[in-house]
C-alpha positions in Angstrom: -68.9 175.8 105.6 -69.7 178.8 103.7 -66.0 179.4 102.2 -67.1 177.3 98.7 -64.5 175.2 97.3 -60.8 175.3 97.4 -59.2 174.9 93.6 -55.8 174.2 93.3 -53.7 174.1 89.7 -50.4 173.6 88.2 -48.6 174.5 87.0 -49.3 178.0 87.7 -46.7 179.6 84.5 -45.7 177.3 81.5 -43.6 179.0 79.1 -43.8 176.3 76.3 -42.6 175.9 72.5 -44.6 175.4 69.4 -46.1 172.0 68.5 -45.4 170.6 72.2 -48.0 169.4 74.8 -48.9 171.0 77.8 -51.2 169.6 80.9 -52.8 171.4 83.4 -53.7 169.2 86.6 -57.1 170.5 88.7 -57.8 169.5 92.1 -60.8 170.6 94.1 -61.6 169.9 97.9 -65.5 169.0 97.5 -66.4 165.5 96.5 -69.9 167.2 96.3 -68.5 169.4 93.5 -69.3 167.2 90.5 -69.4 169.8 87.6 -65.9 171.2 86.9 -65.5 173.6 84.4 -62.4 174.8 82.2 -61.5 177.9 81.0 -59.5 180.5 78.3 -58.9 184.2 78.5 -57.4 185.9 76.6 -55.7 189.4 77.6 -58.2 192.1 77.9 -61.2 189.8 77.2 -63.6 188.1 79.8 -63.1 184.1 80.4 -64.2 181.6 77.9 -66.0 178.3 78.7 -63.9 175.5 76.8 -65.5 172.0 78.3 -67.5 170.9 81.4 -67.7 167.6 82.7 -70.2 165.9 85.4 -68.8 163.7 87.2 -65.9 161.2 86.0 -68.8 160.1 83.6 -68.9 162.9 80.5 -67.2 165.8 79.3 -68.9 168.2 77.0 -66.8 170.5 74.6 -67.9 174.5 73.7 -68.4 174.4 69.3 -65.2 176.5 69.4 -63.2 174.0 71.3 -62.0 170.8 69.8 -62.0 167.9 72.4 -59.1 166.5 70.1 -57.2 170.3 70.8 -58.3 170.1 74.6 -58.7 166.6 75.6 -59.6 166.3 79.3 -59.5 163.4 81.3 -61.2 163.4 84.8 -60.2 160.1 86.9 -62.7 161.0 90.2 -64.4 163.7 91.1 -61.6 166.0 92.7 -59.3 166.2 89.6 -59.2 167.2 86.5 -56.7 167.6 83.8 -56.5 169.6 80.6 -54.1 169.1 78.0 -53.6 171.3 75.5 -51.7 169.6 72.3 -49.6 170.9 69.3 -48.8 174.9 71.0 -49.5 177.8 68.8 -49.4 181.0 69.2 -53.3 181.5 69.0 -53.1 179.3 72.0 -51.1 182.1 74.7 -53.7 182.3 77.2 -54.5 182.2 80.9 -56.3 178.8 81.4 -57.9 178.2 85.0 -60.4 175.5 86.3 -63.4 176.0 88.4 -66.2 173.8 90.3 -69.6 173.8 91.1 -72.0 171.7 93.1 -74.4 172.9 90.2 -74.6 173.5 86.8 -73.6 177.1 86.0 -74.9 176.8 82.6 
C-alpha cells in the first residue's frame, strides 16, 4: 500500500535493423490500474505520449503516432504490448510503459 504499481518490460535493450519489427511486452501488478500509457523519448528531450488505452476495451493514438506504426494490443488489464513495425532510424528511442489507476490526461 502506498508503493504505487510495479511495471515490468522487456526487453530492456533491442539493437534492431531497418525495416524489422520489434515488440515491447508491459506488465503491471495492479488489476486496478486500467489506464496504461506508452511512451518515446528521445535523447535530451522530455517523454512523449504515443497511445493510452482503458482497459482491454480501447486504445487511443497521440495525432503524431500512427496506430498502424505503433499497434498495441492489450489482452487483460496487466499487460500490454507495443510493437513498433518497419525500423528506421527516426525511430532510435527509449520506449517505456506506465499505469495509472486514473487518467493522467
Amino acid at each position: 500500500s502506498g508503493l504505487g504499481v510495479l511495471i515490468s518490460q522487456v526487453p530492456r535493450t533491442a539493437p534492431q535493423r531497418r525495416g524489422e519489427t520489434i515488440k515491447i511486452t508491459c506488465v503491471q501488478n495492479k488489476t486496478s490500474y486500467t489506464y496504461m500509457y506508452w511512451y518515446k523519448q528521445l535523447q535530451g528531450e522530455g517523454p512523449r505520449l504515443i497511445a493510452q488505452s482503458v482497459d482491454v476495451s480501447s486504445t487511443t493514438h497521440e495525432k503524431e503516432y500512427n496506430a498502424s506504426k505503433f499497434p498495441i494490443t492489450r489482452p487483460n488489464t496487466k499487460i500490454s504490448f507495443m510493437s513498433i513495425v518497419d525500423l528506421r532510424t527516426q525511430d532510435s528511442a527509449n520506449y517505456f510503459c506506465a499505469a495509472s489507476e486514473h487518467t493522467v490526461l
